[in-house]
N, C-alpha and C positions, 0 to 999 in steps of 0.2 A: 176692227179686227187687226190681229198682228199679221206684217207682213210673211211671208210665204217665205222660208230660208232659200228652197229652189223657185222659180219658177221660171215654167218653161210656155213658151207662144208661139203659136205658126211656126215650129222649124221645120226644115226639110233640109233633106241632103240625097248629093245624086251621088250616085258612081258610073259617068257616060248617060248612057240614055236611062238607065235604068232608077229609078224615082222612088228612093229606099225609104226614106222618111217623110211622110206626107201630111206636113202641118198637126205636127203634136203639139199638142197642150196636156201640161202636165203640172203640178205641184207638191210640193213636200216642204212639210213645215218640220215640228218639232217631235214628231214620232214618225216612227219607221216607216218608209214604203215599200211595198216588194212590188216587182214590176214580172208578171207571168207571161208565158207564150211561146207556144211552138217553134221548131229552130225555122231560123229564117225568115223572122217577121221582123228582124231590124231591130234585136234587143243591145246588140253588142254596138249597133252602129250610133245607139241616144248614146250609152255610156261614151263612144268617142269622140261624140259631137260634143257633149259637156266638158269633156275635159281637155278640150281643143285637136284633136289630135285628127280629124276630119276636116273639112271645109262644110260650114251649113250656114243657112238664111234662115233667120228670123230670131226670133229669141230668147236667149238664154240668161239669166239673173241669179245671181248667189249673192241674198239679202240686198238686192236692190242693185246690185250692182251688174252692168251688161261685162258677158262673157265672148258673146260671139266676136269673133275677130282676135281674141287674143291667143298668145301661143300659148301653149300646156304646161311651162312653167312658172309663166305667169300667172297663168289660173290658179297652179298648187298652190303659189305664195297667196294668193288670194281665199284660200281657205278649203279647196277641193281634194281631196286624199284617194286616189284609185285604186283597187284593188284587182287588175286585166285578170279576166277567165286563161287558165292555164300557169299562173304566179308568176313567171317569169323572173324568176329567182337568176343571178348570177352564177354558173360554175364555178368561176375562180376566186368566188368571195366567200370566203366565213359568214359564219351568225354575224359574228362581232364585228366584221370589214362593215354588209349590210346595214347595219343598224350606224353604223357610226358617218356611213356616208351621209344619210340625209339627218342624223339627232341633229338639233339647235343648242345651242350655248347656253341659255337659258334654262332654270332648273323648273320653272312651271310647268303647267298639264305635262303633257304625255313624254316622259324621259326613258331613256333605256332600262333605267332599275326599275320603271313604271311598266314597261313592256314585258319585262322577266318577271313580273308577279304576274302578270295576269297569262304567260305562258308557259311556266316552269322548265317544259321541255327544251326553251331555247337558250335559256340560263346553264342547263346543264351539259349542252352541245356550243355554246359559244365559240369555242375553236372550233368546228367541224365546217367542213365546205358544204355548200349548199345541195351538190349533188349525192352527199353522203345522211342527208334529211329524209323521211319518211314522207308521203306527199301531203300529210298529216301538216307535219311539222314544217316542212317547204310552206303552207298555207300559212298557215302560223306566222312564219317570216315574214309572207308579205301582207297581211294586215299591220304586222308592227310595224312594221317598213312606213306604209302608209299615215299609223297614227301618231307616227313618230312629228310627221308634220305641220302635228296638232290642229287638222282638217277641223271646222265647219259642219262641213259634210264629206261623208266616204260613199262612193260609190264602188259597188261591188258585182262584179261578174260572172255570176257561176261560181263562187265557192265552196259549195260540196261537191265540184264534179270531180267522181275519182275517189272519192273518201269513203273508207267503211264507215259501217253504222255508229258504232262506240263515237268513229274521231267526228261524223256530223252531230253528234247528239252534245259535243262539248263545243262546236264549232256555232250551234244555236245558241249555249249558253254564254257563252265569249261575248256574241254580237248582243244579246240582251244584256248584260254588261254595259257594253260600249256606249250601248244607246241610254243608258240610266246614267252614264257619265257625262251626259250632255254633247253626244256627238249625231248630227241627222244622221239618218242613212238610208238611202236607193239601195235595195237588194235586187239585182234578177238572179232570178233562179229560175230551173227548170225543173226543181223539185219541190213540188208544193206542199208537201209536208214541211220544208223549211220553212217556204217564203211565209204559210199562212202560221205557225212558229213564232217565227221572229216580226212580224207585222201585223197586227190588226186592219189598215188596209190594201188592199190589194189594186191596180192596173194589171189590164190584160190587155196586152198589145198584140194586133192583127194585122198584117202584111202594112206596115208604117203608118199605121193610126194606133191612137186609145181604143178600143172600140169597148171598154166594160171598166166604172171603178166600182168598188164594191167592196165589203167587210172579209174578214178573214172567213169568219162562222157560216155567212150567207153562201161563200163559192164553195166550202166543204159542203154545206147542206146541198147543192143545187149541182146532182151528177148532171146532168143533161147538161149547164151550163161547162162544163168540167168537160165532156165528151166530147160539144162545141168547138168549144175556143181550144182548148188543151189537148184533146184527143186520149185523155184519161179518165180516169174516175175513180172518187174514195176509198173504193174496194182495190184499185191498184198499187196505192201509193203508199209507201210508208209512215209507221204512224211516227211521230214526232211528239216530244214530252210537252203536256200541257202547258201551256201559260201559266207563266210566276203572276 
């Protein structure tokens, strides 16, 4: 079998006494994963452990290679593209500063003229400062921002938080995109009409374990499971455009 592009074993990470992450194991290979779960189970805290930017024990692998201990620039260079819940976009930088800060010199994969096709709105606001973006559009910047790095894998944080329906419903289509362009990706969401969307399978994380993997189809069919782990259900959720 082919190696696992992520793979994750026994990590943990504390904040004081408090024991956030407790010996996750986790994988993602060559299709998407979406990582589900109540706030407060420690979703935001994998995403930081992965891309250095926490302290944790145990380990972490991007195609074979150990991550833990290294700084989070390191890591990018090493193939990891982050997308942090809330974008964190620059005020005082344009589209065009953005994008130009982290493009590579090289005209392969993902280039800035590659990032303006696949978001037209940012092509057409390239002068515009980030705070004059739509938060549509501010998302938009920081995926490219991201895949400008021509990432491995991207991991992503709450992506529709904030977005109306229309800009989620292209912000699924984007990420199915991405991933047919040969890019892994860790989605968390809190919206599982995306997650189960944009991934076939799903992790359900409960207060710093896995505690559930499972198919996209299988957690929509199974409300009890839904009500469980998620404290939702089918009937609540937004329905999201079938799978291409």
């Amino acid at each position: 079998m082919a190696e696992p592009l992520l793979q994750i074993a026994d990590l943990n990470v504390r904040y004081g006494q408090s024991h956030v992450l407790q010996g996750v194991n986790l994988e993602v290979g060559a299709e998407p994963l979406s990582l589900v779960g109540r706030n407060g189970m420690g979703k935001t805290t994998l995403c930081n452990a992965i891309t250095g930017l926490v302290n944790a024990t145990g380990s972490v692998k991007l195609a074979g290679r150990e991550l833990v201990g290294l700084r989070p620039h390191e890591i990018a260079r090493l193939g990891i593209g982050y997308v942090p819940q809330g974008r964190r976009v620059f005020a005082s930088l344009s589209v065009e500063e953005h994008l130009r800060m982290v493009a590579r010199r090289d005209t392969t994969g993902w280039t800035i003229g590659k990032v303006y096709e696949l978001f037209p709105p940012l092509a057409a606001r390239k002068k515009n400062g980030a705070t004059q973006l739509s938060g549509g559009e501010q998302q938009m910047l920081a995926i490219a921002r991201a895949l400008l790095l021509n990432p491995h894998l991207l991991v992503m944080d709450e992506p529709s938080e904030g977005l109306a329906p229309i800009v989620v419903e292209h912000l699924i289509d984007v990420l199915r995109n991405v991933a047919k362009e040969g890019v892994g990706l860790l989605l968390v969401e809190q919206n599982l009409g995306v997650a189960t969307a944009v991934a076939d399978r799903v992790a359900i994380m409960v207060t710093g374990i896995i505690a559930v993997e499972t198919t996209s189809s299988e957690l929509l069919a199974d409300e009890a499971a839904q009500r469980r782990f998620l404290g939702v259900s089918s009937a609540h959720t937004e329905a999201a455009p079938a799978s291409a």
